[in-house]
C-alpha positions as CSV (number, residue, x, y, z in Angstrom):
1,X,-56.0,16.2,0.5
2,X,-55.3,17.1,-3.3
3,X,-55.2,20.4,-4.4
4,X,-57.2,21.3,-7.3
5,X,-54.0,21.9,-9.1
6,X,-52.6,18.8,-8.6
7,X,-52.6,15.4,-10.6
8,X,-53.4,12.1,-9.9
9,X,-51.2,9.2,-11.1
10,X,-50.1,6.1,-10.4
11,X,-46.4,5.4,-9.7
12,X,-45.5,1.3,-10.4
13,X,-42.6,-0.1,-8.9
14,X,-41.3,-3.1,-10.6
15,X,-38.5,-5.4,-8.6
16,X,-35.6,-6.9,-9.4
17,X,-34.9,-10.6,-10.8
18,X,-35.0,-12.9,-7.7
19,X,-31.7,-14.3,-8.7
20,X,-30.1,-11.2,-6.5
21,X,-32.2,-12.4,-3.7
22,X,-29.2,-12.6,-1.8
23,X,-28.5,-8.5,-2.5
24,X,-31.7,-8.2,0.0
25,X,-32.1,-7.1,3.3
26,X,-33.6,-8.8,6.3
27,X,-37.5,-8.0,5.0
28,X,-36.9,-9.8,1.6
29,X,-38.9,-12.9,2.8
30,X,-42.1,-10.3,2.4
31,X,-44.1,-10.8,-0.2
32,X,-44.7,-7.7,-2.4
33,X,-48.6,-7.4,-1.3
34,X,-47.4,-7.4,2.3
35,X,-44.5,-4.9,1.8
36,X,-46.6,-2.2,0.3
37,X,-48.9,-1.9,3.3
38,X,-46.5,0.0,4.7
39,X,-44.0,2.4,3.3
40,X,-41.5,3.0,5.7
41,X,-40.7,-0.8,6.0
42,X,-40.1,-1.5,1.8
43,X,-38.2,-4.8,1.3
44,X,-34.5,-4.1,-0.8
45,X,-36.5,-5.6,-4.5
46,X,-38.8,-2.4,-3.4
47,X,-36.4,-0.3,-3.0
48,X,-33.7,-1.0,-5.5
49,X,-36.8,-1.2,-8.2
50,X,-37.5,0.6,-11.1
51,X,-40.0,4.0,-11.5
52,X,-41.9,4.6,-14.3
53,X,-45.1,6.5,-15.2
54,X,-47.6,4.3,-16.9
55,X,-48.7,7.6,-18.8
56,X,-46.1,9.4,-19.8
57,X,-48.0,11.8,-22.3
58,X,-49.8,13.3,-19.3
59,X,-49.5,17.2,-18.7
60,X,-47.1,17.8,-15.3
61,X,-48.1,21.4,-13.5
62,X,-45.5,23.5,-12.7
63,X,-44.9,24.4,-9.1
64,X,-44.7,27.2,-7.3
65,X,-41.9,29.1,-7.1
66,X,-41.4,28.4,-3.0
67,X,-42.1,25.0,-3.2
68,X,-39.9,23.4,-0.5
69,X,-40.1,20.2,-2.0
70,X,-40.0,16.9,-0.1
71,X,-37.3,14.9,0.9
72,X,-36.7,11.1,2.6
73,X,-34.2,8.8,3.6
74,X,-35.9,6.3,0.8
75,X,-35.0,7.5,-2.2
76,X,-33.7,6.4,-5.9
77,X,-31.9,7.7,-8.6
78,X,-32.6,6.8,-12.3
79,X,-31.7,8.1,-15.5
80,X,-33.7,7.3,-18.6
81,X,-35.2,9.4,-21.3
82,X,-38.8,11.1,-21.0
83,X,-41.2,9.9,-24.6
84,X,-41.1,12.5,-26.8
85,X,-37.9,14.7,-26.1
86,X,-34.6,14.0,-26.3
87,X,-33.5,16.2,-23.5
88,X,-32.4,13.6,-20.5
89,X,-34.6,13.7,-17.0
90,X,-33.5,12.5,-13.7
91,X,-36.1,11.1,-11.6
92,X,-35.6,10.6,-7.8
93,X,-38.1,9.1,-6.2
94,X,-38.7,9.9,-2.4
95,X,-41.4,7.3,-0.9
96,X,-44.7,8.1,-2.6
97,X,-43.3,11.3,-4.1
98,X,-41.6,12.0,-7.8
99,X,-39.2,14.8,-7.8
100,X,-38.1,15.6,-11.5
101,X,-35.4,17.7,-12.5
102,X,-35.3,18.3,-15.9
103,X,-32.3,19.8,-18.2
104,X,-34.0,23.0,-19.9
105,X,-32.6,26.1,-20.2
106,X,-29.6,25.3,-18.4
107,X,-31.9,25.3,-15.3
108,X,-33.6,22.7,-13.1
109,X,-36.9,22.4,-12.6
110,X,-38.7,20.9,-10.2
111,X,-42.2,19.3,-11.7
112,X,-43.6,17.4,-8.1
113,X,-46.9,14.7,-8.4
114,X,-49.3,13.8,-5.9
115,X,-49.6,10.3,-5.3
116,X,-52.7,8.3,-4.1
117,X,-50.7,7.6,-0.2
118,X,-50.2,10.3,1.9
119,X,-46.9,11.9,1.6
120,X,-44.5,12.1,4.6
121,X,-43.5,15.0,6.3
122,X,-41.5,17.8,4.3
123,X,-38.4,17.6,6.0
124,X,-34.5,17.7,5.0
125,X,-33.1,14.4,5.6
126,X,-29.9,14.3,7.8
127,X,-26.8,12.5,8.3
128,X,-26.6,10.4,11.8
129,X,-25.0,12.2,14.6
130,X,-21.5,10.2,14.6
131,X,-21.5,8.7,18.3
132,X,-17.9,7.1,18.6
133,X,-17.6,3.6,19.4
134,X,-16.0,3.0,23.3
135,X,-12.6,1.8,23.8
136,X,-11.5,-1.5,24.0
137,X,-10.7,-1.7,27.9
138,X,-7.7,-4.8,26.4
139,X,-5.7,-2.1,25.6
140,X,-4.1,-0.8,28.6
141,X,-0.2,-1.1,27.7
142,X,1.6,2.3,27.4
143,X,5.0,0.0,26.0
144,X,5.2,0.4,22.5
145,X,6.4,-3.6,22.3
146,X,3.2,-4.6,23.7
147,X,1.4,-2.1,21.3
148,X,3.3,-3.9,18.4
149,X,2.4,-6.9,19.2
150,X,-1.6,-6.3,19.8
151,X,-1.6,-4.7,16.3
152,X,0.3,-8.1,15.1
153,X,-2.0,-10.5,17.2
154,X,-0.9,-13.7,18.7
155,X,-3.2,-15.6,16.2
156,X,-1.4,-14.5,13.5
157,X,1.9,-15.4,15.2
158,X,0.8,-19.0,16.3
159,X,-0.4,-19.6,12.8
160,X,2.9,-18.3,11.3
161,X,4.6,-21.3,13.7
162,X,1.8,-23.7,13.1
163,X,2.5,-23.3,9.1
164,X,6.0,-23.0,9.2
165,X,6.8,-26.1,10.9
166,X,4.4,-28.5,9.1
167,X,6.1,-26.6,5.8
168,X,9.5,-27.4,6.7
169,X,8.4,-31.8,7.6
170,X,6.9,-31.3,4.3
171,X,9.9,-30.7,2.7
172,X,11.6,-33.4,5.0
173,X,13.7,-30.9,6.9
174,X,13.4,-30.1,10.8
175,X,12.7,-26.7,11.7
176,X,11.1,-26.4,15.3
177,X,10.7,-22.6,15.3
178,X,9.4,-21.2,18.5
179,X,7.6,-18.4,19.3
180,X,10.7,-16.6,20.3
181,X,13.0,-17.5,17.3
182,X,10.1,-16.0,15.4
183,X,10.0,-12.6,17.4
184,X,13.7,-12.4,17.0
185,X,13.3,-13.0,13.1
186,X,10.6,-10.2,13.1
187,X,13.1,-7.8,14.9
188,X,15.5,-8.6,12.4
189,X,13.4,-7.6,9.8
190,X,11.9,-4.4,10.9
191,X,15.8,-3.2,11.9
192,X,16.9,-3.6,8.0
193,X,14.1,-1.1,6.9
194,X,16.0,1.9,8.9
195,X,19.4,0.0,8.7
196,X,19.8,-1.6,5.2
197,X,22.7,-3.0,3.8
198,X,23.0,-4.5,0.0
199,X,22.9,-8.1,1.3
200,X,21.2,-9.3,4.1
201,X,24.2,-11.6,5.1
202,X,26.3,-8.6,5.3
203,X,24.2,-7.8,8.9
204,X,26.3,-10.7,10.8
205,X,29.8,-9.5,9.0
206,X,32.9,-8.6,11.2
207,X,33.8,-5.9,8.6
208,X,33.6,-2.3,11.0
209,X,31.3,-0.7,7.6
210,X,28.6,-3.2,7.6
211,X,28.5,-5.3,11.4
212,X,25.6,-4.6,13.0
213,X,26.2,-6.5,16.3
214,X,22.4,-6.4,17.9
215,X,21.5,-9.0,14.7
216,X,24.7,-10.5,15.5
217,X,24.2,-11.2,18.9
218,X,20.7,-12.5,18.4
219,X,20.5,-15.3,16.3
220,X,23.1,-17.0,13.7
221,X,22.9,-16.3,10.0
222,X,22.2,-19.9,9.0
223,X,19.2,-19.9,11.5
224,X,17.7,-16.8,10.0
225,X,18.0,-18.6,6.7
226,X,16.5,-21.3,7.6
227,X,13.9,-19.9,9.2
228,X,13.0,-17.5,6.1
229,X,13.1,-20.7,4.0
230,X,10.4,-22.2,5.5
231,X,8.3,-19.5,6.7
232,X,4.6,-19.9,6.2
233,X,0.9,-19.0,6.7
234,X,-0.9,-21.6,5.3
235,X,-1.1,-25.5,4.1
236,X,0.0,-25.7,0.9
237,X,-1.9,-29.5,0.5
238,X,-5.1,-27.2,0.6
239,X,-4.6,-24.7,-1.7
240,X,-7.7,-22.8,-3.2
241,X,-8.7,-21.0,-6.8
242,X,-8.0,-18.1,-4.4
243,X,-4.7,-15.9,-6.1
244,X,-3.9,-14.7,-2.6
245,X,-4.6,-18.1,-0.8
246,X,-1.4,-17.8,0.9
247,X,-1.4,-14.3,2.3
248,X,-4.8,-14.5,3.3
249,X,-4.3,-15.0,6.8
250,X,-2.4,-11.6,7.1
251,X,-5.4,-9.5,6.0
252,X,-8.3,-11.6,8.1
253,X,-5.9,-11.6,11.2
254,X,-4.4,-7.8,11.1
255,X,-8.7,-6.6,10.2
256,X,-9.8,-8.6,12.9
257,X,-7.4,-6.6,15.5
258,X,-8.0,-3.7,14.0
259,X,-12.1,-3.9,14.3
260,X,-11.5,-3.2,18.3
261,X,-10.6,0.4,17.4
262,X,-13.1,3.1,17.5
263,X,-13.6,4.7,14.4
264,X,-13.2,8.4,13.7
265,X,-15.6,10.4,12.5
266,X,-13.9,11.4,9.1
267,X,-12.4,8.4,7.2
268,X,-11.1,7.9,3.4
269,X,-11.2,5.4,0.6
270,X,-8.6,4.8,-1.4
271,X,-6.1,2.1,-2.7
272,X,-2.5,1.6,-1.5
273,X,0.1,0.2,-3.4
274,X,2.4,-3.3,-2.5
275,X,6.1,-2.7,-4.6
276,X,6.4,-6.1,-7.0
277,X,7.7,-6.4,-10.0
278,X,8.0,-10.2,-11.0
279,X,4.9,-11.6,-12.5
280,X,2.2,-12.2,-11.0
281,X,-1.8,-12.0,-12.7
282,X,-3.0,-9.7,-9.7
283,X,-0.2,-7.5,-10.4
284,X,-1.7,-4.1,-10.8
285,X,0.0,-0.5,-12.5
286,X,-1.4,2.7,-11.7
287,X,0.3,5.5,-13.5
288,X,1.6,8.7,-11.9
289,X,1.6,6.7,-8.6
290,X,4.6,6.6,-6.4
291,X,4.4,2.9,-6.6
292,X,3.9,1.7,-10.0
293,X,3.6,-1.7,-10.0
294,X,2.3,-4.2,-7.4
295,X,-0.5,-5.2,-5.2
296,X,-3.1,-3.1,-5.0
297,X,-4.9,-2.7,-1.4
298,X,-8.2,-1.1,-1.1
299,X,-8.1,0.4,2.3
300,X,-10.4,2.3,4.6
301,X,-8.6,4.8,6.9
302,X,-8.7,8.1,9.2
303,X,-7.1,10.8,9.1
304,X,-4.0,10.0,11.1
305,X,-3.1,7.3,8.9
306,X,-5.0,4.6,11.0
307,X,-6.0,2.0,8.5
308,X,-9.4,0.6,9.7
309,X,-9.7,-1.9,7.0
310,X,-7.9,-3.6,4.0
311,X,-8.7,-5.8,1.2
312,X,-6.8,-7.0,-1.8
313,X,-7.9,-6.6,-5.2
314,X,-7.8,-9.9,-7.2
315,X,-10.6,-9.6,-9.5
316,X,-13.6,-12.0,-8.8
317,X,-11.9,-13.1,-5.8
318,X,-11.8,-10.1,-3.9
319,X,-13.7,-10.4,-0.6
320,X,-16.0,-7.8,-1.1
321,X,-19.9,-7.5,-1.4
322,X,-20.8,-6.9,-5.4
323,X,-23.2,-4.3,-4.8
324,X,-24.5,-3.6,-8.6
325,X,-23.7,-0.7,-8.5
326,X,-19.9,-0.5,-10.0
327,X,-16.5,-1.0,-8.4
328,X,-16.2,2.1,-7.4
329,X,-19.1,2.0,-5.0
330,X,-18.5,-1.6,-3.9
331,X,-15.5,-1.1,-2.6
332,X,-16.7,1.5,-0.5
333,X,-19.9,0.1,0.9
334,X,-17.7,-3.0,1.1
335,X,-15.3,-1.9,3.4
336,X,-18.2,-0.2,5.2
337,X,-20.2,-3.1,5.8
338,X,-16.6,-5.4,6.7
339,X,-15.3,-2.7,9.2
340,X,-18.8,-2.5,10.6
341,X,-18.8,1.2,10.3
342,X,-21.6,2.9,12.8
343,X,-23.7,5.3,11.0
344,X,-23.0,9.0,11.3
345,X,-19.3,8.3,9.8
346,X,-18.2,10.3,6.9
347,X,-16.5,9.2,4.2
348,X,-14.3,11.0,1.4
349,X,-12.6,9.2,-1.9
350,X,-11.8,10.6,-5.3
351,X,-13.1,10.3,-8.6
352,X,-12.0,6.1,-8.9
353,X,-15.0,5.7,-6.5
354,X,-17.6,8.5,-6.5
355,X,-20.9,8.6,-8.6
356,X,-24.4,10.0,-8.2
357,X,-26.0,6.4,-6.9
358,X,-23.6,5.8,-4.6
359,X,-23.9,9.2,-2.9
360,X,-27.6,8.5,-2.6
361,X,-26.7,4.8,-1.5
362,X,-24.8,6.2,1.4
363,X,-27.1,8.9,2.3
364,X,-29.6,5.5,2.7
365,X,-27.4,3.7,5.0
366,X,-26.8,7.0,7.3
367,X,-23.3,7.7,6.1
368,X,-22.1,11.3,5.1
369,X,-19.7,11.2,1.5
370,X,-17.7,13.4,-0.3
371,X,-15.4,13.1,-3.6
372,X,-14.3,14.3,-6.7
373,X,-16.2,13.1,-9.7
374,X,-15.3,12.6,-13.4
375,X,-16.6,14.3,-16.0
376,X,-18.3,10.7,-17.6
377,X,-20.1,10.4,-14.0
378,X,-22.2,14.0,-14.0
379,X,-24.5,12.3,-16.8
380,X,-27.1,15.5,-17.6
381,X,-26.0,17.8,-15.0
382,X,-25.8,20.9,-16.5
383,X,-22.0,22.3,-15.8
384,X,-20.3,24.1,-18.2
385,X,-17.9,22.1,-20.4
386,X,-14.6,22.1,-18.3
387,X,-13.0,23.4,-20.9
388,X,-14.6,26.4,-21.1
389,X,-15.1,26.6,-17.3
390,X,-11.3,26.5,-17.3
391,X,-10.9,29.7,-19.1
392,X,-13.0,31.7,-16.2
393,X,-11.7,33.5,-13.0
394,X,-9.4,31.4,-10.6
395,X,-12.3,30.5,-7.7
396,X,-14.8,30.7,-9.3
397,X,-17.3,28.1,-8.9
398,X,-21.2,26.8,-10.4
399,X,-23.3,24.6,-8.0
400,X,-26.5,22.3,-8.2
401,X,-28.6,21.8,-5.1
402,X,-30.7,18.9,-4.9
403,X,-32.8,17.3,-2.7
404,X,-29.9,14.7,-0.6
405,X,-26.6,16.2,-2.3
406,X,-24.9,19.3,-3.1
407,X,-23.0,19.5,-6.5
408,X,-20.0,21.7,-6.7
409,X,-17.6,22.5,-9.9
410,X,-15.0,24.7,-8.7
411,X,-12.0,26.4,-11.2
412,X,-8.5,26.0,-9.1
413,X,-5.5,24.6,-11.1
414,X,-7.9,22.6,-12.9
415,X,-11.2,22.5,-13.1
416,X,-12.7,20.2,-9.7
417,X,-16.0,18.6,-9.2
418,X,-17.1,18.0,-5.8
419,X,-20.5,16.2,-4.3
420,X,-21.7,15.9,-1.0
421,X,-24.7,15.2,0.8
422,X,-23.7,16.3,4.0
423,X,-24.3,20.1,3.1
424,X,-27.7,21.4,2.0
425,X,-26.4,25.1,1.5
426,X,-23.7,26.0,-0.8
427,X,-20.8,27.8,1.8
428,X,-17.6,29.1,0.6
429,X,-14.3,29.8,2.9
430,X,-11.3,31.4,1.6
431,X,-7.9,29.3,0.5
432,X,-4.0,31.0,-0.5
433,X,-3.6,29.8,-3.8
434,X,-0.1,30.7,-5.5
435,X,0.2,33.7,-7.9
436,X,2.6,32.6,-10.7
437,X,2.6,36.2,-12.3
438,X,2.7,38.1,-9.0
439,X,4.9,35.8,-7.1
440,X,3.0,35.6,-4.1
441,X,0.2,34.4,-1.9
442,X,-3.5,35.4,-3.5
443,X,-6.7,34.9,-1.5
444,X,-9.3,32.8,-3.2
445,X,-13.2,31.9,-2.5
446,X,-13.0,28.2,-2.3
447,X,-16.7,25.9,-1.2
448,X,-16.3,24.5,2.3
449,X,-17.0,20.8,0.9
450,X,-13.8,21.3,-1.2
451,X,-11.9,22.5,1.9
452,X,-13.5,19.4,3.9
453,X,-12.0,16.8,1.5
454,X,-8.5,18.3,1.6
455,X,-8.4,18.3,4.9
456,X,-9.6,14.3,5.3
457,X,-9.1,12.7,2.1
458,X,-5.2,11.6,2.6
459,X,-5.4,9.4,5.4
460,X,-4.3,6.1,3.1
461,X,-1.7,7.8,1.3
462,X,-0.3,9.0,5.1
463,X,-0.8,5.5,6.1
464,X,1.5,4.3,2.6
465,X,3.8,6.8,3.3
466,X,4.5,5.8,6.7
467,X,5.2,2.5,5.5
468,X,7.6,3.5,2.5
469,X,9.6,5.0,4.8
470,X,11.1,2.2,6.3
471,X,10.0,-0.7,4.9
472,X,11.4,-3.9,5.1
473,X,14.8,-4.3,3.1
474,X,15.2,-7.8,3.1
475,X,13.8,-9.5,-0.3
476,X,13.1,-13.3,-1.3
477,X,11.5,-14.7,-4.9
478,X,8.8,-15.8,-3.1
479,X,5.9,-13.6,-4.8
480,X,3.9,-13.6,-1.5
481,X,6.9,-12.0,0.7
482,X,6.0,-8.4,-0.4
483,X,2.5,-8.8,1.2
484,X,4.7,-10.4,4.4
485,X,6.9,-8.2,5.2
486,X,4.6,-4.8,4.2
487,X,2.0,-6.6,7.1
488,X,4.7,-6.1,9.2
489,X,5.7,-2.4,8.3
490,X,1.5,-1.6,8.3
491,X,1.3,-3.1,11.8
492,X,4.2,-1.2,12.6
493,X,2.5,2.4,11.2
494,X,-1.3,1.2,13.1
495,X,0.7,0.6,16.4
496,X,2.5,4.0,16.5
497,X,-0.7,5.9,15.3
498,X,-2.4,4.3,18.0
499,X,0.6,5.2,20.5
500,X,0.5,8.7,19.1
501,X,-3.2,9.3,19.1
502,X,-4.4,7.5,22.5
503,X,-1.5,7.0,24.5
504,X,-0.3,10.6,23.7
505,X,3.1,9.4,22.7
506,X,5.6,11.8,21.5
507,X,7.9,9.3,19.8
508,X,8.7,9.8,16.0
509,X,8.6,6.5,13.5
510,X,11.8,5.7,12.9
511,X,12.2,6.2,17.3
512,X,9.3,4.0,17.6
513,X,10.1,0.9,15.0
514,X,14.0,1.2,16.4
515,X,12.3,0.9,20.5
516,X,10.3,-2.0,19.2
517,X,12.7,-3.7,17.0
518,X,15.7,-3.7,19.5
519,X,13.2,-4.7,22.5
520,X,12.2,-7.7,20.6
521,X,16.0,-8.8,20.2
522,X,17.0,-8.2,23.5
523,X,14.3,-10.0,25.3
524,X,13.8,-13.0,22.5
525,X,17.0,-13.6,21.2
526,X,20.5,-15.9,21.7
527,X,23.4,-15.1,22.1
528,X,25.4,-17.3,19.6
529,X,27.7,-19.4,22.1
530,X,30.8,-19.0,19.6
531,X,32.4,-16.6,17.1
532,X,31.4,-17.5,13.7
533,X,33.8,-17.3,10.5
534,X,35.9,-14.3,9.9
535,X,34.5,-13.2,6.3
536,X,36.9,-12.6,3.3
537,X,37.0,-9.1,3.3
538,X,38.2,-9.5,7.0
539,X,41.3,-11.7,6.1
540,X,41.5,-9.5,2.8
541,X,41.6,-6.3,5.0
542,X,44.2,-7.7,7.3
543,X,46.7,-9.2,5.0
544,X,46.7,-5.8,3.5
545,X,47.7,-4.1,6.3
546,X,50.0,-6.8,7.7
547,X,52.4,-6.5,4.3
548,X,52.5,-2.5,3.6
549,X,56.1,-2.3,5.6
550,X,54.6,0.9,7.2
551,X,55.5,1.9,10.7
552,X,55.4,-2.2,12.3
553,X,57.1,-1.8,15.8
554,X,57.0,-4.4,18.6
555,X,55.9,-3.5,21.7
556,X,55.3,-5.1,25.4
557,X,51.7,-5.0,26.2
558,X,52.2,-6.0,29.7
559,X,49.7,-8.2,30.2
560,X,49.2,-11.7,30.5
561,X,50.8,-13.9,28.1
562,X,49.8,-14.8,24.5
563,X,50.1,-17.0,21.7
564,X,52.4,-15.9,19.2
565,X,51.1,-15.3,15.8
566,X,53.6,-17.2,13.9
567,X,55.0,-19.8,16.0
568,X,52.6,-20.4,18.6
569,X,54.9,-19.9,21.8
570,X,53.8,-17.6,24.6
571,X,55.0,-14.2,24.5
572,X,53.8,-10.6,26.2
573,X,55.2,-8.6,22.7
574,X,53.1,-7.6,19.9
575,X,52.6,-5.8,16.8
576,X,51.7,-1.9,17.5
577,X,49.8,-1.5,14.5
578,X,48.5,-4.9,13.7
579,X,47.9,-6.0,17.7
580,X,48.9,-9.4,16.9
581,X,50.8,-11.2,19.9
582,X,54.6,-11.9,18.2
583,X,57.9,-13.3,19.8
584,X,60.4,-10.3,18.7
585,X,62.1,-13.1,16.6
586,X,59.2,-13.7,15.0
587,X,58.5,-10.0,14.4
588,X,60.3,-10.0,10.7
589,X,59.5,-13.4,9.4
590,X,55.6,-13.1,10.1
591,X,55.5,-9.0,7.9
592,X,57.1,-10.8,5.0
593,X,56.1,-14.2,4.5
């Protein structure tokens, strides 16, 4: 029933075009008539419409002051300007109710409407309990080799073999590169990101400085070239208008695998960085980054550095849902909807990514989110200017409650703005902040949603520098091979977060990639059945010693018999210092010719 101080009026909702028909949700086939029977059950054109007030010269009562006001899980955002002001309103619309909160005074005020429908019950919408997803029962392995190779799936590898071979009879050459050729040439790379030399050929040298004899004794140089001439993911006879047609194999592969584990409860949003610096039209910069120039990755993670899902960003060709509502917000509720997120997950991203609609957009799905937003994103909220906020107290803090989402500007080193719609209440907890002028540790009020997003906000930037650590040294001009080998070093990072976090591990990284990258040579590679060329620096090396006329004796080894050095007779007498086999006749002749 109305109340006698109440007003009647109609509320019209107007759909979209039906050219984004395919923006819709399974109830789109609905007709409008038969969608507005029942209110809880609104198509997506419903939903994502537009609310206006036919009369917008009609006198709006105030409410009282303990109005509770009302609150859905279908709600909408809009900004627009009210006829005959100039003062901005936002409207949020919450099923058959119109909550208004108008900038006056430097206050909001609610201004509520009763509609001809019953309105639903007054009660504060909540975020999903998160109920974690089970375990995949196919990972059972405790060895970190086996973990490697899950989180680098055998599709990937037989595609890699598939591609590389039919690459190679392309070019006319015979490769035949078998599974095991390939392990070894994976172990090869991930041992140059913790042992790198300046050339890669240097890693099957004799010289004592460089040799590493576990590459040595695994495969030959020239088959290593060969093989990382001709590796491949794809057919280049059918090449798309896709920029990352050849790498795309990596990303759908490596997601796939990493679908099958649960995700936590707190996960970030943010973009990771792939180091290139030839040219390239994807090629991204982002200043003050530790990675400049590259790729750039958007990349859903937790906060061990377990990244959940990736996707690169190549303009109109990115694989992710356009959602309407900016980039920002598509990524996220892309990577949502790819990594088939359960609802009660929480999500934190920074200021790239956050605005006011996608908050709201998230609170629809059942998904909590938190991030710093930029000035240019509050619209009318009425903050003070950060300028002038800047110049208060260090902790203090202003704060807007609304109906889905808290609003927090906070003064720190600079001036932060926080929202969330996973608090109702604005709560404060107390943060050491360094005191320039004392020299010491102060004690400063700091709101709990700050202290939430510090504390899970840098899983992808854990996750990047994991990778950075000991990334993959070896290079090639191909402009795809920075996406291959950082694959690699990202499988690397997901299978020792996994081994840390599930299988209680208490390896380190660089323990963990060293395990994995000598276990692959050992049990995958062959040992070359002769001794290749002795490298110039060798014979270099040797001649200088052999000529210095410093403290040369012969001496009886007493063992079997040798060739001698210069002549080629058998003798048991050598060279002390150079431990070449020499007749004592031919001990003079062979230190100075």
């Amino acid at each position: 029933m109305l109340q006698d101080s109440e007003t009647v009026a109609d509320i019209t909702v107007v759909p979209e075009s039906e050219m984004h028909a395919h923006d819709t949700d399974c109830d789109s086939d609905q007709s409008d008539d038969e969608a507005t029977g029942d209110h809880n059950r609104l198509p997506s054109r419903l939903l994502k419409g537009e609310g206006f007030l036919p009369n917008s010269d009609m006198q709006l009562p105030n409410p009282p002051d303990d109005d509770p006001g009302c609150s859905s899980s279908v709600s909408q955002t809009e900004t627009r300007k009210v006829s005959g002001t100039n003062e901005m309103v936002t409207s949020q619309i919450v099923g058959p109710m119109l909550h208004k909160t108008k900038n006056q005074d430097r206050k909001f005020k609610k201004i509520k409407i009763a509609a001809k429908t019953p309105a639903q019950a007054n009660k504060k919408y909540q975020i999903p309990r998160y109920v974690p997803k089970e375990h995949d029962p196919g990972f059972t392995s405790d060895d970190p080799v086996d973990i490697f190779l899950t989180f680098y799936p055998k599709s990937l590898r037989d595609a890699t073999l598939e591609m590389s071979n039919l690459y190679a009879e392309q070019k006319g050459k015979t490769l035949n590169l078998t599974e095991d050729e390939l392990l070894t040439f994976y172990g090869i790379l991930l041992i140059s990101g913790y042992n790198s030399v300046p050339r890669r050929r240097l890693l099957w040298s004799d010289d004592y400085d460089v040799s590493n004899t576990a590459v040595k004794d695994a495969m030959r140089r020239n088959r290593f070239d060969e093989i990382m001439s001709s590796v491949h993911l794809v057919d280049n006879m059918k090449i798309t208008a896709d920029p990352f047609f050849k790498v795309r194999p990596l990303f759908k592969h490596l997601n796939d695998i990493n679908k099958a584990i649960p995700i936590a409860e707190h996960v970030a949003v943010d973009e990771m960085m792939i180091e290139y610096f030839g040219r390239h039209g994807c090629k991204q910069f982002i200043r003050g980054k530790p990675i400049r120039f590259g790729y750039k990755i958007w990349s859903l993670a937790s906060s061990s550095g377990f990244v959940h899902q990736m996707e690169p960003y190549v303009g109109s060709h990115t694989h992710l849902v356009e959602t309407g509502l900016g980039q920002g917000p598509s990524v996220i509720l892309g990577l949502a909807e790819k990594a088939e997120v359960p609802p009660g997950v929480k999500f934190y991203h920074d200021n790239l990514f956050t605005t006011l609609f996608l908050v709201d957009e998230m609170t629809l799905r059942g998904y909590g989110s938190c991030g710093t937003m930029r000035q240019t994103q509050l619209h009318n909220v009425p903050f003070t200017a950060p300028k002038t906020f800047k110049k208060t107290p260090r902790g203090d803090a202003e704060y807007l409650v609304e109906v889905e989402k808290l609003i927090v500007r906070w003064n720190d080193n600079s001036v932060v703005t926080v929202v969330s719609n996973m608090e109702r209440e604005f709560t404060e907890t107390e943060a050491k902040r360094w005191n320039k002028q004392k020299r010491t540790m102060d004690k400063v009020r700091q709101p709990k949603c700050i202290q939430d997003y510090n504390t899970h906000m840098g899983g992808v930037d854990l996750h990047d520098q994991f990778v950075s650590r000991y990334r993959v040294n070896i290079r090639s001009k191909k402009w795809w091979w920075p996406c291959f080998s950082w694959a690699l070093n990202s499988a690397m990072v997901n299978s020792w977060c996994y081994y840390r976090s599930w299988k209680s591990g208490q390896k380190d990284l660089l323990s963990f990639q060293r395990l994995v990258a000598l276990t692959l040579l050992l049990r995958h590679g062959t040992k070359p059945s002769r001794q290749g060329r002795r490298s110039s620096m060798a014979v270099a090396i040797t001649d200088a010693t052999r000529f210095d006329s410093l403290n040369h004796w012969p001496c009886n080894t007493g063992s079997r018999y040798k060739r001698c050095k210069n002549c080629g007779g058998r003798t048991s007498f050598a060279c002390g210092k150079c431990d070449v086999p020499l007749h004592v006749e031919c001990f003079k002749k062979y230190h100075t010719e």
